[in-house]
N, CA and C atoms as a LAMMPS dump frame, in Angstrom:
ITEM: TIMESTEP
0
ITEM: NUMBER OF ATOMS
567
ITEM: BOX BOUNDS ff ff ff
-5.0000000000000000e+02 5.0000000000000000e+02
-5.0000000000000000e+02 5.0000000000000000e+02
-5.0000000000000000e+02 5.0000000000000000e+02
ITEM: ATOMS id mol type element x y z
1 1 1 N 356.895 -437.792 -69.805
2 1 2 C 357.563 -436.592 -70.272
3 1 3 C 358.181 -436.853 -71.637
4 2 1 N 358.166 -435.911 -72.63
5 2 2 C 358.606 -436.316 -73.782
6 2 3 C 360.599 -435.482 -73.173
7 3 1 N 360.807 -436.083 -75.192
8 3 2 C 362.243 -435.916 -74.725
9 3 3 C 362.894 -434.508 -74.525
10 4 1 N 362.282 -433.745 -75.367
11 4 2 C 362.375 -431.962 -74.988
12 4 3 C 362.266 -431.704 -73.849
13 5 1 N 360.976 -431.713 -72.648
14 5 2 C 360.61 -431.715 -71.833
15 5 3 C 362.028 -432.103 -70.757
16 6 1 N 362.253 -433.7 -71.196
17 6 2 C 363.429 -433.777 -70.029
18 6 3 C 364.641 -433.25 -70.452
19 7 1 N 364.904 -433.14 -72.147
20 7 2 C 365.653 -432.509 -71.823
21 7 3 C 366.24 -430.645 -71.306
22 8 1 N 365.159 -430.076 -71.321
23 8 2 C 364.948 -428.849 -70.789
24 8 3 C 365.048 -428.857 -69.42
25 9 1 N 364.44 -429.992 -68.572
26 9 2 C 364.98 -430.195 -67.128
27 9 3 C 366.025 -430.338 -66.893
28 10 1 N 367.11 -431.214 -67.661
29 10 2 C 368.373 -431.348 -67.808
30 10 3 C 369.401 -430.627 -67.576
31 11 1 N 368.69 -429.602 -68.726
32 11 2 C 369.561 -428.581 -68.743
33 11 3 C 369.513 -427.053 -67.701
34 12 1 N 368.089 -426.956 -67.273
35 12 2 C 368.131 -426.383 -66.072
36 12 3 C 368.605 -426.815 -64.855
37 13 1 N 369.056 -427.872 -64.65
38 13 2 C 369.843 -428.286 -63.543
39 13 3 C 370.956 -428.304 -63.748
40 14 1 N 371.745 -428.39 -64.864
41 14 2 C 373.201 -428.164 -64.949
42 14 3 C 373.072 -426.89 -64.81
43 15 1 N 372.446 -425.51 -65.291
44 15 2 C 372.452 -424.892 -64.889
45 15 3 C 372.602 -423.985 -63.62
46 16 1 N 371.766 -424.828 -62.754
47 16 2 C 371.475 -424.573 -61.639
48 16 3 C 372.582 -425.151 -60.941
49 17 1 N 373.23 -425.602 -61.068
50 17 2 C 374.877 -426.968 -60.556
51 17 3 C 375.056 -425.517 -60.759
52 18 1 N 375.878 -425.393 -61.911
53 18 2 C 377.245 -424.191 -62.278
54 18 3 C 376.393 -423.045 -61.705
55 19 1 N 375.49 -422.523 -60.89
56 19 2 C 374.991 -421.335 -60.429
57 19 3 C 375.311 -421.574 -59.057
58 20 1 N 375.295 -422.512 -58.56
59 20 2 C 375.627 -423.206 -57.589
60 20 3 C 377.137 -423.325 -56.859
61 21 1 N 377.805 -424.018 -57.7
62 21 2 C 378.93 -423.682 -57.983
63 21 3 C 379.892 -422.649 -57.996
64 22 1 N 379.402 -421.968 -58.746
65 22 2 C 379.941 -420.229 -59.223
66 22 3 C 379.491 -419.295 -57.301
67 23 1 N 378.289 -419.861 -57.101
68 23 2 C 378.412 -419.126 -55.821
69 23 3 C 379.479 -419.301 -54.378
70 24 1 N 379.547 -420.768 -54.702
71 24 2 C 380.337 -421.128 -53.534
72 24 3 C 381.55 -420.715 -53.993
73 25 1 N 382.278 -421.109 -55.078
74 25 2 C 383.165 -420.15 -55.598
75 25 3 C 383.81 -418.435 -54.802
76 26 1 N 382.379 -417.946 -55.262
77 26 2 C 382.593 -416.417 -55.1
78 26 3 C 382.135 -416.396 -53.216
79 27 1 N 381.902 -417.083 -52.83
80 27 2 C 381.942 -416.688 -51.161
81 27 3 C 383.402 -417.462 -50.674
82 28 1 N 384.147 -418.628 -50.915
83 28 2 C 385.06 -418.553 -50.558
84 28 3 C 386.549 -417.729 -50.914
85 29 1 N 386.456 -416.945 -52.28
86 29 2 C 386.66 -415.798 -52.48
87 29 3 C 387.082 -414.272 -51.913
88 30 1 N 385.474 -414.143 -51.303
89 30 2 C 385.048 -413.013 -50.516
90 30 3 C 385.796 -413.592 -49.326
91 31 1 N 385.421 -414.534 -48.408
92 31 2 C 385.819 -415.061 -46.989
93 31 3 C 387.509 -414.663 -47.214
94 32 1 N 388.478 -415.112 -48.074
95 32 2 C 389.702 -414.946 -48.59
96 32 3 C 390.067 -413.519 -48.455
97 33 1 N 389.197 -412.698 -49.521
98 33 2 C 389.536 -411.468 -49.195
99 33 3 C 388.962 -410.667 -47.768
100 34 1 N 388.346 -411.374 -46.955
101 34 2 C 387.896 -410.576 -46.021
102 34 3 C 389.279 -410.895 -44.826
103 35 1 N 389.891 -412.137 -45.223
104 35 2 C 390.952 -412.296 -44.431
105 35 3 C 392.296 -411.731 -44.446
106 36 1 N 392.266 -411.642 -45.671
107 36 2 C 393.474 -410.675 -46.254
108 36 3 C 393.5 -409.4 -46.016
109 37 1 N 391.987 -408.515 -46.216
110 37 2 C 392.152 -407.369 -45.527
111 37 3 C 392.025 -407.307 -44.363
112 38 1 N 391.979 -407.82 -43.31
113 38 2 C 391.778 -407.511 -41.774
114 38 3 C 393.321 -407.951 -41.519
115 39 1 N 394.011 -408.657 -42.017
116 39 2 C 395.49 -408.869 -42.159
117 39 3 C 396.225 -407.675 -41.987
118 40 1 N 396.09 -407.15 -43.287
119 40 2 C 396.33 -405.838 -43.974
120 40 3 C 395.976 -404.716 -42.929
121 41 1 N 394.925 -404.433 -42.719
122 41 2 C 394.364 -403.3 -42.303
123 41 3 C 394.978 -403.678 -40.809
124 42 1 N 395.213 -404.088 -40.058
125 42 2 C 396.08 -404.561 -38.814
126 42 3 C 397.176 -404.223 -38.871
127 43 1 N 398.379 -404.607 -40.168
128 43 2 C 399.701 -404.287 -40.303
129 43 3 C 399.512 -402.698 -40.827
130 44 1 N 398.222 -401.832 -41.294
131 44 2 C 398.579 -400.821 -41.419
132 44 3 C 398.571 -399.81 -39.728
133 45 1 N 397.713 -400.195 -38.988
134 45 2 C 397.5 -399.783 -38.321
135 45 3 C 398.622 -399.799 -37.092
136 46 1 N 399.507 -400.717 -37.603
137 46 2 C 401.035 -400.711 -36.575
138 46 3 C 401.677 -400.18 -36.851
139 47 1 N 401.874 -399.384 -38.439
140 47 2 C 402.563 -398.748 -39.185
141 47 3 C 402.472 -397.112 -38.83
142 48 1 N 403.781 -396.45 -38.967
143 48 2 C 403.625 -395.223 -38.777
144 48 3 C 403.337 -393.982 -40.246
145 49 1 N 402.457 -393.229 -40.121
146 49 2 C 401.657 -392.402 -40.9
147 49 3 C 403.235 -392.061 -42.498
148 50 1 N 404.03 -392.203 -42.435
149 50 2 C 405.287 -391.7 -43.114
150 50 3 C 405.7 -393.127 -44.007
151 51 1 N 405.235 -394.336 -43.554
152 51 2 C 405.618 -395.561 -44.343
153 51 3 C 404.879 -396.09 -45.767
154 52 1 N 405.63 -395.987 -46.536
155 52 2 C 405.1 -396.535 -47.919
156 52 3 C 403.619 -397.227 -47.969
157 53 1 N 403.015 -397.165 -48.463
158 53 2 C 401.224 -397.691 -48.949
159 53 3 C 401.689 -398.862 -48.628
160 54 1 N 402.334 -399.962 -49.126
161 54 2 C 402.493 -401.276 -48.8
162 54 3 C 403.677 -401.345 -48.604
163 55 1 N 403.812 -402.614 -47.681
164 55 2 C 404.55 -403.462 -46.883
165 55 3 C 406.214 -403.659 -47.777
166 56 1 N 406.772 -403.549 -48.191
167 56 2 C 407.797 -403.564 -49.173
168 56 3 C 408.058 -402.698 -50.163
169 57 1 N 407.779 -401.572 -49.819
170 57 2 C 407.423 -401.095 -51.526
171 57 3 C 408.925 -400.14 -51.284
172 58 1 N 409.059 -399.222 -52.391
173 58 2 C 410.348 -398.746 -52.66
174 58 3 C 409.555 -397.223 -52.263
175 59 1 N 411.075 -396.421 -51.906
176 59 2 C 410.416 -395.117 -51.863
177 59 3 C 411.461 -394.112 -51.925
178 60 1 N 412.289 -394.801 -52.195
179 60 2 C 413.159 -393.599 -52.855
180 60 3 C 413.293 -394.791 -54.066
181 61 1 N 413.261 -393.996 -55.474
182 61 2 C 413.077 -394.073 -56.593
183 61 3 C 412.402 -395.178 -57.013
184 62 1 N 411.179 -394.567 -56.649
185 62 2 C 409.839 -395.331 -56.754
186 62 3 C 409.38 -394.646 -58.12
187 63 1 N 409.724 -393.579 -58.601
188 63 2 C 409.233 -393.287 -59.54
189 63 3 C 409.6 -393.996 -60.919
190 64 1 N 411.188 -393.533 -60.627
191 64 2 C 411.883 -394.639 -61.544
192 64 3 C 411.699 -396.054 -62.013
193 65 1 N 411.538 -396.886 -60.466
194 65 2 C 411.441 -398.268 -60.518
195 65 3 C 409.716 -398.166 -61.784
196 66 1 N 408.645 -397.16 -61.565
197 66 2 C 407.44 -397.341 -62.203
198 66 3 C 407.913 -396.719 -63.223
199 67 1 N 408.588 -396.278 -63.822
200 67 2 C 409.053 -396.152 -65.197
201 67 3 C 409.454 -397.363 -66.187
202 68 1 N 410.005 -398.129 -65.29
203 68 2 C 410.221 -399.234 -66.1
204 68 3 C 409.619 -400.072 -67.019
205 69 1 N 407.7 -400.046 -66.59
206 69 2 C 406.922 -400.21 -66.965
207 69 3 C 405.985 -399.036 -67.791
208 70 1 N 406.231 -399.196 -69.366
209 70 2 C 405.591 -398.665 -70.306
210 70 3 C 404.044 -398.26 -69.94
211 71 1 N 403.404 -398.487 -69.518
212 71 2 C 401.997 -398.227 -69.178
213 71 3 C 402.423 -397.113 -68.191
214 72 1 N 402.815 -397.697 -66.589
215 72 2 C 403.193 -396.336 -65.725
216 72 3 C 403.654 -395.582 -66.002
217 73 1 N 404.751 -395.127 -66.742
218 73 2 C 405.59 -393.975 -67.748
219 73 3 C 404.617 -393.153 -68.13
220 74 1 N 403.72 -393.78 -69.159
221 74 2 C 402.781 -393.052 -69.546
222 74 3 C 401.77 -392.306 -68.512
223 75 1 N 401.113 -393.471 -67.952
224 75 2 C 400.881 -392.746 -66.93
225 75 3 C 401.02 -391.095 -66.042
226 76 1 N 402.276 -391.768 -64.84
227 76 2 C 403.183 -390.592 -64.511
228 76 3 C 403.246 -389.357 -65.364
229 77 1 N 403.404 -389.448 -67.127
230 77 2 C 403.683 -388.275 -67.953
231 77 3 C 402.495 -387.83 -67.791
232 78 1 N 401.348 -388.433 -68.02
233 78 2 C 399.918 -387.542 -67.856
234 78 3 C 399.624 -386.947 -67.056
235 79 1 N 400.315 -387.83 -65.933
236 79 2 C 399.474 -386.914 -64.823
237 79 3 C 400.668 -385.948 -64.551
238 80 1 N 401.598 -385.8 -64.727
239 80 2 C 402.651 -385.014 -64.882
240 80 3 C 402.144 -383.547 -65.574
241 81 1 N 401.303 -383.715 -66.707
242 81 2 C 400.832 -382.553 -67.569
243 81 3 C 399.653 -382.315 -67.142
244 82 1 N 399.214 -382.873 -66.021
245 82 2 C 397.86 -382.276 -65.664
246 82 3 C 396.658 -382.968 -66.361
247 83 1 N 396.943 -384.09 -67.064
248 83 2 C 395.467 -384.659 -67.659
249 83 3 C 394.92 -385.617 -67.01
250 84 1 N 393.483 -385.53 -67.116
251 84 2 C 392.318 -386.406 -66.412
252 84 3 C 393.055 -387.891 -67.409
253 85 1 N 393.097 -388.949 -66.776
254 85 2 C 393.486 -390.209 -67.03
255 85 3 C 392.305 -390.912 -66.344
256 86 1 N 391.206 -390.61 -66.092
257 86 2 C 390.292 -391.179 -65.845
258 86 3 C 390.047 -391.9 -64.511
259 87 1 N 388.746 -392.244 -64.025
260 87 2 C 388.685 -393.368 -63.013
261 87 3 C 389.313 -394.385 -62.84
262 88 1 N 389.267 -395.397 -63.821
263 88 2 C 390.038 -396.403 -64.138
264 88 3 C 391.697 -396.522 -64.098
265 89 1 N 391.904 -395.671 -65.158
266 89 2 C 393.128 -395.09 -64.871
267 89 3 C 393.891 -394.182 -63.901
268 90 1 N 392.992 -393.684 -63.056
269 90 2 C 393.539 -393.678 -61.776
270 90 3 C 393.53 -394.972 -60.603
271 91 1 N 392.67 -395.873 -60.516
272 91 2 C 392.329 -396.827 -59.873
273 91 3 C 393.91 -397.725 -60.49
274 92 1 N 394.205 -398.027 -61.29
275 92 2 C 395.447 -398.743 -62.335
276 92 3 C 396.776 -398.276 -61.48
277 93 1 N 396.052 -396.85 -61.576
278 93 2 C 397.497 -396.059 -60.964
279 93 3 C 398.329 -396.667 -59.782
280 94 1 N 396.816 -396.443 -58.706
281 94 2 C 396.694 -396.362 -57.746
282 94 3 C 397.056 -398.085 -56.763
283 95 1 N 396.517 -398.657 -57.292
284 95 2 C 396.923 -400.183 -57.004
285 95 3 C 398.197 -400.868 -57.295
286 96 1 N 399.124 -399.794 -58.645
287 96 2 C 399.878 -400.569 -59.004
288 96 3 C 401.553 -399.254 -58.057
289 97 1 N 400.975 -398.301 -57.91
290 97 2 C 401.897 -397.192 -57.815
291 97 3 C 402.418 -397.629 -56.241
292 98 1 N 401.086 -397.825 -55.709
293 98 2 C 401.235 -398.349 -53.567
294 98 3 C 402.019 -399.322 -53.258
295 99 1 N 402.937 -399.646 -54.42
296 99 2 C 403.476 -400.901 -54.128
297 99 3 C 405.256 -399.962 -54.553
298 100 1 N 405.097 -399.174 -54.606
299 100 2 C 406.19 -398.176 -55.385
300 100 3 C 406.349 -396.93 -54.429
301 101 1 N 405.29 -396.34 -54.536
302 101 2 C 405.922 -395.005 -53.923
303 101 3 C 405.381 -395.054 -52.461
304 102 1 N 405.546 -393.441 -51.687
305 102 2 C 405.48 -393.588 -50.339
306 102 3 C 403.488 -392.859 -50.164
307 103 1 N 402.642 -393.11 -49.066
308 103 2 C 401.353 -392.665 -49.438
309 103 3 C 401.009 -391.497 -49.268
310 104 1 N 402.209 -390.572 -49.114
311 104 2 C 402.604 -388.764 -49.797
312 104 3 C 402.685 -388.778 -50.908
313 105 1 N 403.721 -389.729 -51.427
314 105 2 C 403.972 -389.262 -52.963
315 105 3 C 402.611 -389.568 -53.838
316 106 1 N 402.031 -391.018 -53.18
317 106 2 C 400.773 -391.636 -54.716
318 106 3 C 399.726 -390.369 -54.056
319 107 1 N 399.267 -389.532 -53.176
320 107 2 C 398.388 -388.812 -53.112
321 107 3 C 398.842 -387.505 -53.484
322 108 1 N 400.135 -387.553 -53.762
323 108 2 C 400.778 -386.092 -54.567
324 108 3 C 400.425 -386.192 -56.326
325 109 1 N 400.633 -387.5 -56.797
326 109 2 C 400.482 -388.038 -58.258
327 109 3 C 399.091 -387.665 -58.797
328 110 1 N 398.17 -388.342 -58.075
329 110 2 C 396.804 -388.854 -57.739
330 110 3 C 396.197 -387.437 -57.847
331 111 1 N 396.771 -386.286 -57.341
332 111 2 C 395.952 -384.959 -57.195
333 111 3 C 396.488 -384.315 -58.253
334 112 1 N 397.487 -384.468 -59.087
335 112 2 C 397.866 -383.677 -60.281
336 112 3 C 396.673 -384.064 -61.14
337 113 1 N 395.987 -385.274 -60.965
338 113 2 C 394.612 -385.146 -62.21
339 113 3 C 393.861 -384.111 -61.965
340 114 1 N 392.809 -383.43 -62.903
341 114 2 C 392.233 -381.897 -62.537
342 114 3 C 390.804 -383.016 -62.225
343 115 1 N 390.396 -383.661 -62.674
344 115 2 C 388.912 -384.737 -62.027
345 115 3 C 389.026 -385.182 -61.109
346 116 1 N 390.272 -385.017 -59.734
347 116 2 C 390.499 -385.482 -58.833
348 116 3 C 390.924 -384.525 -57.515
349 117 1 N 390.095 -384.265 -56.666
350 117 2 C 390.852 -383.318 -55.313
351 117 3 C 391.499 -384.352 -54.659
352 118 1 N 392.366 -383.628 -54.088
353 118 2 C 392.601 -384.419 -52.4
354 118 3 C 392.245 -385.689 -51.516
355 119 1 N 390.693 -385.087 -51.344
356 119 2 C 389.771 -385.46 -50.686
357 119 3 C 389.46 -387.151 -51.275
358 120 1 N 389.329 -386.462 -52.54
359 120 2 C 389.006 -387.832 -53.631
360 120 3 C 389.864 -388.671 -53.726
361 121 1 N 391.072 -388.435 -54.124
362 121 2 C 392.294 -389.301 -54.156
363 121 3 C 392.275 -390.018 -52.478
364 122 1 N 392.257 -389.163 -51.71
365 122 2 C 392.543 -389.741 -50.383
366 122 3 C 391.521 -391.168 -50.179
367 123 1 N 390.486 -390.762 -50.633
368 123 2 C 389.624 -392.137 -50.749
369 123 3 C 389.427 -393.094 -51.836
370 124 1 N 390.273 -392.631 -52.516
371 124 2 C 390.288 -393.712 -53.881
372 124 3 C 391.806 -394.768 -52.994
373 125 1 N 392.685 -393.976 -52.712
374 125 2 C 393.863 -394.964 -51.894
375 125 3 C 393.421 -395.837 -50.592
376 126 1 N 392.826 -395.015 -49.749
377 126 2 C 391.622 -395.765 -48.787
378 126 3 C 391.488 -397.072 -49.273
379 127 1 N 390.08 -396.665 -50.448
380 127 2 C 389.416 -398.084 -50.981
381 127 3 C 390.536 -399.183 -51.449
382 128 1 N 392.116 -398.649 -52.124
383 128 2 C 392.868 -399.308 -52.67
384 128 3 C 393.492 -400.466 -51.344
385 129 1 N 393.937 -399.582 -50.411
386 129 2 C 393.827 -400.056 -49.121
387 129 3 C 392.903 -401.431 -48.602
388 130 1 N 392.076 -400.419 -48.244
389 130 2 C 391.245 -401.439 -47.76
390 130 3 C 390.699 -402.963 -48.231
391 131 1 N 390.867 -402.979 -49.544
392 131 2 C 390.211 -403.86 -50.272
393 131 3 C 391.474 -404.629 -50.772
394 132 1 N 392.945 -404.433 -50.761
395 132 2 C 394.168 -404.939 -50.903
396 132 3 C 394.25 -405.522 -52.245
397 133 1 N 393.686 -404.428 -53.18
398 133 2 C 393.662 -404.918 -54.795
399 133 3 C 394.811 -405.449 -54.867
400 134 1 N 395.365 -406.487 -55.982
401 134 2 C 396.421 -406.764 -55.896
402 134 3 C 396.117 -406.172 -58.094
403 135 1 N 397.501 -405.632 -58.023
404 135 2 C 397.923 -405.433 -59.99
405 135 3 C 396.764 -405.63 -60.446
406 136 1 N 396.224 -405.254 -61.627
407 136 2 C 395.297 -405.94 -62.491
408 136 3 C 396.084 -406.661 -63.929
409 137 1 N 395.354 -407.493 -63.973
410 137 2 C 395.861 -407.948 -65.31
411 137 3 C 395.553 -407.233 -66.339
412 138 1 N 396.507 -407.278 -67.339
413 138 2 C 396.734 -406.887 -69.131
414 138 3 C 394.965 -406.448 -69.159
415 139 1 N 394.29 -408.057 -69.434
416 139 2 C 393.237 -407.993 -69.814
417 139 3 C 392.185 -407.465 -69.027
418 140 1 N 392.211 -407.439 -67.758
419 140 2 C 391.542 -406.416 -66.771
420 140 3 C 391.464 -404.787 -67.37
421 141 1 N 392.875 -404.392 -67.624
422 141 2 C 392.862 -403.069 -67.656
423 141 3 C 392.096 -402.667 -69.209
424 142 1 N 392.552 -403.897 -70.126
425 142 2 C 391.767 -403.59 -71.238
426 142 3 C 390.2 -403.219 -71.081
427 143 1 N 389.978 -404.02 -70.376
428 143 2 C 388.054 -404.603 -70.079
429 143 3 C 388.098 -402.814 -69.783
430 144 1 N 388.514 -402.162 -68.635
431 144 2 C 388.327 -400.931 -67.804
432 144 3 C 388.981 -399.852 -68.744
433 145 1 N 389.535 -400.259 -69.776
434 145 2 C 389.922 -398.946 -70.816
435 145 3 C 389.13 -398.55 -71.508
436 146 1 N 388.164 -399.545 -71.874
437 146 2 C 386.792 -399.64 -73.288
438 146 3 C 385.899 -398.69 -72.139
439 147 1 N 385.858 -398.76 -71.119
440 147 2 C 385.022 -397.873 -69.833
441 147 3 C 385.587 -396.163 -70.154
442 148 1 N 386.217 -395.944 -70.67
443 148 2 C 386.69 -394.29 -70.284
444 148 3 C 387.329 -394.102 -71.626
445 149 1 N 387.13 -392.902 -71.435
446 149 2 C 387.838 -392.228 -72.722
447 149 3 C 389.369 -391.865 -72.783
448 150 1 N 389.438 -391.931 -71.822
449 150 2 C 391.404 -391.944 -71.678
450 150 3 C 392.266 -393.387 -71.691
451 151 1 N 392.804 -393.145 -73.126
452 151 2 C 393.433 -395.272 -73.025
453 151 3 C 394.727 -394.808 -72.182
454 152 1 N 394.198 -395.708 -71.197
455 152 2 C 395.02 -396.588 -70.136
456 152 3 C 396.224 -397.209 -70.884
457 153 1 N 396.332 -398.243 -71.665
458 153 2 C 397.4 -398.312 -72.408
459 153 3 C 397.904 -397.544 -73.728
460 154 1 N 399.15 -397.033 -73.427
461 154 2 C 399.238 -396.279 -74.593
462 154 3 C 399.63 -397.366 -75.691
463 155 1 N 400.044 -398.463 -76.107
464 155 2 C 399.71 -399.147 -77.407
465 155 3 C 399.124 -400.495 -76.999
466 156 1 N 398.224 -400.717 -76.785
467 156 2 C 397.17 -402.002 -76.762
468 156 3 C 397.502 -403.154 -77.825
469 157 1 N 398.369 -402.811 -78.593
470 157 2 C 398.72 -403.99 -79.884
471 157 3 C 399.721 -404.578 -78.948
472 158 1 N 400.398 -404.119 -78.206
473 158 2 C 401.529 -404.704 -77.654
474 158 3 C 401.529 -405.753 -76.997
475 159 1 N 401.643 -406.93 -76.922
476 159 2 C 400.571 -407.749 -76.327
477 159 3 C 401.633 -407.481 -74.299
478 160 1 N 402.841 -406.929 -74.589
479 160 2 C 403.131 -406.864 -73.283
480 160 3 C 402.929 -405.639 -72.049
481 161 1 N 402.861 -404.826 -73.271
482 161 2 C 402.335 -403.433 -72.702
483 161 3 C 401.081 -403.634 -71.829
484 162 1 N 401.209 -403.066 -70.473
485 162 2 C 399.834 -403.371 -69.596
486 162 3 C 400.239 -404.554 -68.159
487 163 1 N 401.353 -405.596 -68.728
488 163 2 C 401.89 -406.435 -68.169
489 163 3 C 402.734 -406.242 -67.169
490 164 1 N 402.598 -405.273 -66.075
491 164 2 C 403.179 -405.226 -64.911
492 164 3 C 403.971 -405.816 -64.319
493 165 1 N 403.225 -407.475 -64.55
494 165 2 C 404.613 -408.283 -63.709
495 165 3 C 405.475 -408.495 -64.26
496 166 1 N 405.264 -408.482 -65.859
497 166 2 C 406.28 -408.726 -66.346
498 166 3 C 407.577 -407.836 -66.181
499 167 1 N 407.317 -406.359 -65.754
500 167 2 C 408.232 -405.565 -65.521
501 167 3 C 408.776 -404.422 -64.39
502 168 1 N 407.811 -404.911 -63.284
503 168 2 C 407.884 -404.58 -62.215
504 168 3 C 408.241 -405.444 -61.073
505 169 1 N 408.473 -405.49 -60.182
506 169 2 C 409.064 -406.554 -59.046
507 169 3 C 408.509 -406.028 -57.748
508 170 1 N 407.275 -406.811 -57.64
509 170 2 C 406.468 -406.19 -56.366
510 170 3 C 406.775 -407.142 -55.482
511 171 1 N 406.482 -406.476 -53.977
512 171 2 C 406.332 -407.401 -53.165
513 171 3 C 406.579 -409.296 -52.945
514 172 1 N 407.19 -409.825 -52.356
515 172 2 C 406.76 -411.005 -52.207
516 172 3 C 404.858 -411.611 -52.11
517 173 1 N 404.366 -410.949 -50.678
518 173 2 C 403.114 -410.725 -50.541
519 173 3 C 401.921 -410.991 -51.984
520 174 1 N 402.584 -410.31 -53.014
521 174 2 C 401.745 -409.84 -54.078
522 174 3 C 401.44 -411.311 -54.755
523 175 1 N 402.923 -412.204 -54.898
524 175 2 C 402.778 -412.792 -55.627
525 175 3 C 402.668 -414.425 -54.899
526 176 1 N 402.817 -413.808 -53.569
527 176 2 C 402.015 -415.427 -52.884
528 176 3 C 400.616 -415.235 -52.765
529 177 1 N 400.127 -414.053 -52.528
530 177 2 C 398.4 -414.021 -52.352
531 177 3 C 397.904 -414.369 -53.78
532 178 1 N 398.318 -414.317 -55.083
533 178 2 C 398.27 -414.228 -56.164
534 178 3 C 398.293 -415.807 -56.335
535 179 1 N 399.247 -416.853 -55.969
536 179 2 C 399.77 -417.943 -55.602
537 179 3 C 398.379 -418.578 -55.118
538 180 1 N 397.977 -418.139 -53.746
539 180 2 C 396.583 -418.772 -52.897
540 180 3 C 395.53 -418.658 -53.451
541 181 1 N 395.145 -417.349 -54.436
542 181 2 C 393.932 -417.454 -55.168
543 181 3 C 393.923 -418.401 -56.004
544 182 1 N 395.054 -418.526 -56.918
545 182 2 C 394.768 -419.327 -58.127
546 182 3 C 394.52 -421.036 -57.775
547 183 1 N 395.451 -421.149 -56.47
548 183 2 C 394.909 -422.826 -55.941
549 183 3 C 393.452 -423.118 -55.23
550 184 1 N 393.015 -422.043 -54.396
551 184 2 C 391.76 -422.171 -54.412
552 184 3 C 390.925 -422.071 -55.277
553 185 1 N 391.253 -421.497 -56.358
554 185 2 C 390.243 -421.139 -57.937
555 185 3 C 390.258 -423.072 -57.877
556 186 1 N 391.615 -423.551 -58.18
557 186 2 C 391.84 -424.616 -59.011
558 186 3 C 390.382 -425.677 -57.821
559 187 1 N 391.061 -425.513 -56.803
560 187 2 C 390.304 -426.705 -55.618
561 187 3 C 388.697 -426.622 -55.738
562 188 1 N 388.514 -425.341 -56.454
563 188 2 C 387.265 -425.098 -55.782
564 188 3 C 386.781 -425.796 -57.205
565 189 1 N 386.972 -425.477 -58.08
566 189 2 C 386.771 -425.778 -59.804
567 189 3 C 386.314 -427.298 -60.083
């Protein structure tokens, strides 16, 4: 074999390592989140129909407490005036609001968009539910703002604007599951 040759084998097997890799990765991941929601979806199901979206969340001045955070403000005002804030920006809403208000109020919020019934919202909180998104990051929401025509952050220069944790105080829950991903990222790495 000349040296191109091996090294082209070379390099398809490191390849094939980090493909490798990256999968086992993303199934102990999935296994993680499949445990977390059957967790979840258990403690909702003990819960009575009138209790906050999540496990801690505030519900009297839940609105307020999401004011604190420059992105939700904005937010809230939009959908306050009736404007489509988009998929994304409802999904933002919606993951970050369930940790805040009661799951009357985020499906009262959620339906002031005019691109959104009831029906819809009711299953956009569902999926939020079920799948136990936790916050997205800054740079998450950026990635999902370039997606829609409604910016999600109202000043994107800000480098804190978007930064939730920095100004919200969720759950314990939030920020130990947050805690377990990043050490399994590390173990698995």
């Amino acid at each position: 074999m000349t040296d191109v040759t091996v090294n082209h084998v070379n390099s398809n097997l490191e390849a094939s390592d980090k493909v490798r890799k990256a999968r086992e990765r993303a199934e102990l991941a999935e296994a993680e989140l499949a445990r977390v929601t059957e967790e979840e979806a258990a403690e909702r199901v003990e819960r009575p129909s009138k209790t906050p979206v999540s496990e801690g969340a505030v519900t009297d001045g839940g609105e307020v407490e999401l004011r604190k955070d420059s992105m939700m403000a904005y937010l809230l005002d939009a959908l306050q005036q009736g404007r489509d804030i988009g998929h994304y920006g409802r999904l933002v809403f919606a993951i970050t609001a369930r940790h805040f208000l009661s799951h009357e109020d985020l499906l009262t919020w959620l339906s002031r968009d005019p691109d959104i019934n009831e029906s819809k919202a009711k299953a956009l909180i569902r999926q939020v539910e079920e799948h136990g998104y936790n916050p997205p990051k800054r740079e998450r929401i950026l990635e999902w703002q370039a997606e829609q025509e409604f910016p999600i952050l109202p000043n994107p220069e800000d480098p804190d604007c978007g930064n939730v944790y920095r100004s919200l105080k969720f759950p314990d829950a939030i920020y130990e599951h947050i805690e377990e991903y990043q050490e399994q990222k590390e173990s698995s790495g």
